[in-house]
N, C-alpha and C positions, 0 to 999 in steps of 0.2 A: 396907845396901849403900852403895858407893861410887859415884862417877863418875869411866870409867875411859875416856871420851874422849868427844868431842863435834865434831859435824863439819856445816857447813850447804854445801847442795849447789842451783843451777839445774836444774830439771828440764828439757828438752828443749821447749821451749813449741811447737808449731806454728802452732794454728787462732788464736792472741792477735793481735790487731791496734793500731795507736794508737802509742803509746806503751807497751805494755805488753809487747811481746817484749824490755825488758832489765828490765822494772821489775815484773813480775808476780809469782807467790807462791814462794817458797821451800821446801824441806824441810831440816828439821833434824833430825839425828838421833843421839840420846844413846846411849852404853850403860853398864852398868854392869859392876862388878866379877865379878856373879855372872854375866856374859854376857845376861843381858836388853836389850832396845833398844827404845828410847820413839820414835818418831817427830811431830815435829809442824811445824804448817804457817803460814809468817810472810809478813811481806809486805816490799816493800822490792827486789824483786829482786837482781840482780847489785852494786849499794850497798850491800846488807845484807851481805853473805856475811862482806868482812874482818872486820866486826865482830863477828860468829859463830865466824870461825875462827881472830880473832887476839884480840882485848880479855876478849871475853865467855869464851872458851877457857880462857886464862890465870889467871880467877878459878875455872869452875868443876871443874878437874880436881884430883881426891883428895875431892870436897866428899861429905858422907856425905845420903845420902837414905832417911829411913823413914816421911815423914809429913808428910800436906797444910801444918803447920805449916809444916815445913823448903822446902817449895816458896814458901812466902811468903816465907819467909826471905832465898831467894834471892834471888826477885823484889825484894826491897826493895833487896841489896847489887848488882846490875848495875843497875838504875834508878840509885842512886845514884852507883855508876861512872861512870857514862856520859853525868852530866849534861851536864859541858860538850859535847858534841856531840849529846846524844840528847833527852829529853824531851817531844818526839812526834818524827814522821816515820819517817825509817826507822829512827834509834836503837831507837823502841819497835816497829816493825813486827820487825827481828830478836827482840829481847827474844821479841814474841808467840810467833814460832817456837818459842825454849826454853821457854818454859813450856810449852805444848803438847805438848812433847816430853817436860817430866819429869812430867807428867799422865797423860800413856799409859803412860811408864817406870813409874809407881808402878802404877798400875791393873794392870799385867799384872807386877810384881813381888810382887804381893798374892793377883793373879788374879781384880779386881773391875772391873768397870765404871766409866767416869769417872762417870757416873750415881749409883752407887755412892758412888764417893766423894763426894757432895756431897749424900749424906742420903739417898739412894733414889729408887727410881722412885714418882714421882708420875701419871706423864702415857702408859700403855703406849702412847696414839695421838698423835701431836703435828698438830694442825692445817699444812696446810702451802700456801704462795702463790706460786704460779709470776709469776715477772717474765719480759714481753715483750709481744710484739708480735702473738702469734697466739691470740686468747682462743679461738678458733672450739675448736683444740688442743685448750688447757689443760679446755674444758670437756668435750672425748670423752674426756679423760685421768678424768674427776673431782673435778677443784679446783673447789672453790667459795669461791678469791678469786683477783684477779687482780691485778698492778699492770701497766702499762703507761708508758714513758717518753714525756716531753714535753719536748723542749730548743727553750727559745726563740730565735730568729733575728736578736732586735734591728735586724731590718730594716724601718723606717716600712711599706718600700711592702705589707711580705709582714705586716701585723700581723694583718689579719683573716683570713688563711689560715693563721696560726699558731694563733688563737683556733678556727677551724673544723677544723684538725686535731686539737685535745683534744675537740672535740664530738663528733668522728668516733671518736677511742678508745674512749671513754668510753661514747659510744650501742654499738659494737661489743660493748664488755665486757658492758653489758646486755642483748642481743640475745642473746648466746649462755652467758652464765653465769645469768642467771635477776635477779629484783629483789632476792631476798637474799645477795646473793655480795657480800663486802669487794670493793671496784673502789679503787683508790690510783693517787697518780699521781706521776713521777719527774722532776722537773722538772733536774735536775744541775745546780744552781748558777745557774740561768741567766734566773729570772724576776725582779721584783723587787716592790715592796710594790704597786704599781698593777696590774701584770700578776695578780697573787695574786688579789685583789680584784676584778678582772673574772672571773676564771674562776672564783671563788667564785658569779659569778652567774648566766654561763655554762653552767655545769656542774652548777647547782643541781640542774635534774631529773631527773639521775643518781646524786644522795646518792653522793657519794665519801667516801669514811672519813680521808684522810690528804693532802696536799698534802707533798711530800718534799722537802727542801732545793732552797727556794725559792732561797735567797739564798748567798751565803759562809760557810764557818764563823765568819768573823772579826765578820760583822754582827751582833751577840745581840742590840741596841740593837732593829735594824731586824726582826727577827725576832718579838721580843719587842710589839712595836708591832703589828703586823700580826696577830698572833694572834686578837685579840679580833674582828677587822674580815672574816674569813673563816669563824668558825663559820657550822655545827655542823661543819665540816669540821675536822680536826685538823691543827696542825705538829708533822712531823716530822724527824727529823736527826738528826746525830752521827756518820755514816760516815766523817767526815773528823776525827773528834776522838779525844785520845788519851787515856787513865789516866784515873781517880779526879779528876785535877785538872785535865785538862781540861774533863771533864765539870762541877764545881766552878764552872765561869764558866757554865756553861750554866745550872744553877740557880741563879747567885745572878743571873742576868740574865732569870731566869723567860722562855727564851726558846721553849723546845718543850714541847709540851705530851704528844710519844713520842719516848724516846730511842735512838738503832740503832748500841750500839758495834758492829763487829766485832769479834769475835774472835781473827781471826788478823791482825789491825791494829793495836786499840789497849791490848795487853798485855796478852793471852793471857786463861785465864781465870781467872788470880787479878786482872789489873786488872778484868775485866767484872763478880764478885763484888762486889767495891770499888763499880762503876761502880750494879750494882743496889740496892747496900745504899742511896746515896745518893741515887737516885732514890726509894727509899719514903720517904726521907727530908723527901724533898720535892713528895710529889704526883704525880710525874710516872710512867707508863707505860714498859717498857723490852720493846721488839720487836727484837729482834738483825738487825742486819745479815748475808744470806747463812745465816739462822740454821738453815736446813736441810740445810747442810752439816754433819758430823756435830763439829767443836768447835763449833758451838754447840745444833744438836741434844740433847747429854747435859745442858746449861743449862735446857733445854727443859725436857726429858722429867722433869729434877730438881724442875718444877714452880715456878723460881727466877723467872722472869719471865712473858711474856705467852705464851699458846698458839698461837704464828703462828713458822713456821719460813717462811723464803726460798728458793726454789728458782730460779735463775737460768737459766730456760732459750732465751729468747731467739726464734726459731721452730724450724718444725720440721722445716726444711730446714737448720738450722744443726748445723755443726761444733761436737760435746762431746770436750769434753781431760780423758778418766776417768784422774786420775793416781792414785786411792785406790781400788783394787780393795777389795769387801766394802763398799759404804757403800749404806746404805739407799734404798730406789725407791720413789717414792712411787705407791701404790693408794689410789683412791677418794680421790686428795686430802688422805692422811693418808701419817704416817711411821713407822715402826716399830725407835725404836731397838736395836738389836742388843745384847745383854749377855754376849757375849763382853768379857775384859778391855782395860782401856785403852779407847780410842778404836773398836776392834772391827774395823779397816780397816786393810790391808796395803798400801806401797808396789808401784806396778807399774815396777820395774825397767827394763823397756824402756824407759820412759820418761827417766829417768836421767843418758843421754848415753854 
């Protein structure tokens, strides 16, 4: 089959806050010659779109598609397009879209599962860890792991009230998920090698599993230093990192010790492949960012990396923006990939605009 148009579209975002009602995720959507349509999901917002419907466009239409090969194939010729503007950011966050898109395009051209495609099902239950703020929730829900966010204040006067608010998470998460429940915590960029290191001692008698992008992406130096000085707790990151090559600095700076490409961030899931081969390469662990959504769920479920899918739920009074009807719910804390073809999950139109 061909590719016989490709079009990337803003969904209607409501409940997004921040910076994120122009900048938030994309749908891309391929079809081909024999009428089939692949949808997949980018990041980049409203910045990404031209590049989807004018650069990235103009290479791949007529391009023939019959096999995981030819989807790398492509991937390699729009990375390479797109250098001079792309390379990470939003260049590779649209990129992520189209691959995701001709992922599903094949899987339901074939009539297999992306799961499928990428060797089988390994994993019929996938572990799964709600992110937020209301463990109390997440544990009547089932989860038995939890992560909760911690952004530091860099304010002298508020330091020990920033330190006693990770105590208060954290004893929270224990209280109501149990002593054996994964407890993680999300720092966003905003602690740094001393902040780390206290709450490493802090925090100690709550055995946290993970300390999350303490630092910048940019510091691997600073990351890499700190690692040893925070066991047994783990570093981890890479949300904000893109491709095989970026990740590349990451290992050769030995800076995490678990890596969290997204998916629909940092090039799709032929870079995330790339991204996991490297990491066995090098010792390190690979826990997908959001990985409960369902392009990285079939990664998952493929048995490819580590058994922990992300569920982003926030609390439970919060506003959810279901823009993929058909995507797995999570029971007792688990996921249950779907083996309908492709991706398994239909666009909800309304949504659209």
């Amino acid at each position: 089959m061909r590719i016989q148009q490709i079009s990337a579209h803003y969904p209607n975002w409501q409940a997004v806050g921040g910076w994120r009602p122009r900048l938030w995720q994309i749908v891309v959507r391929v079809e081909s010659d024999t009428g089939v349509v692949g949808y997949g999901y980018g990041g980049g917002g409203e910045a990404s779109l031209p590049i989807v419907n004018g650069h990235f466009r103009e290479l791949l239409m007529g391009r023939g598609l019959e096999s995981v090969d030819d989807i790398a194939a492509i991937w390699d010729d729009l990375y390479f397009a797109s250098i001079p503007y792309g390379r990470r950011g939003v260049g590779v966050m649209a990129l992520s879209g189209v691959d995701l898109a001709l992922w599903d395009l094949l899987g339901k051209a074939t009539g297999r599962p992306v799961y499928d495609l990428l060797g089988g099902l390994a994993r019929p239950q996938v572990r799964a860890y709600a992110s937020g703020g209301d463990p109390e929730w997440f544990a009547q829900m089932g989860f038995t792991a939890c992560k909760f966010s911690h952004k530091w204040t860099g304010d002298p006067a508020e330091y020990e009230r920033d330190y006693d608010r990770a105590v208060a998470s954290a004893e929270a998460a224990r209280q109501h998920l149990g002593d054996e429940a994964l407890v993680m915590a999300d720092c966003y960029l905003s602690w740094d090698a001393a902040v780390a290191e206290e709450m490493g001692r802090r925090l100690a008698p709550y055995n946290l599993y993970w300390f999350e992008d303490i630092l910048t992406p940019d510091l691997l130096a600073e990351q890499a230093a700190v690692r040893p000085r925070i066991k047994p707790v783990l570093l981890a990151g890479g949300e904000h990192e893109f491709t095989q090559y970026g990740f590349g600095e990451i290992a050769r700076a030995n800076a995490l010790d678990i890596w969290q490409p997204d998916v629909t961030w940092c090039g799709g899931v032929t870079a995330t492949l790339r991204i996991i081969e490297l990491a066995k390469q090098n010792g390190a662990r690979v826990v997908l960012h959001r990985g409960g959504e369902v392009w990285g769920l079939h990664i998952i479920a493929a048995g490819l990396c580590d058994n922990l899918g992300e569920l982003v739920l926030g609390h439970r009074d919060a506003s959810q923006e279901n823009l993929w009807l058909g995507a797995p719910q999570a029971v007792d804390g688990h996921l249950a990939v779907s083996d309908a073809p492709g991706f398994g999950v239909q666009i909800d139109e309304r949504r659209m605009g």
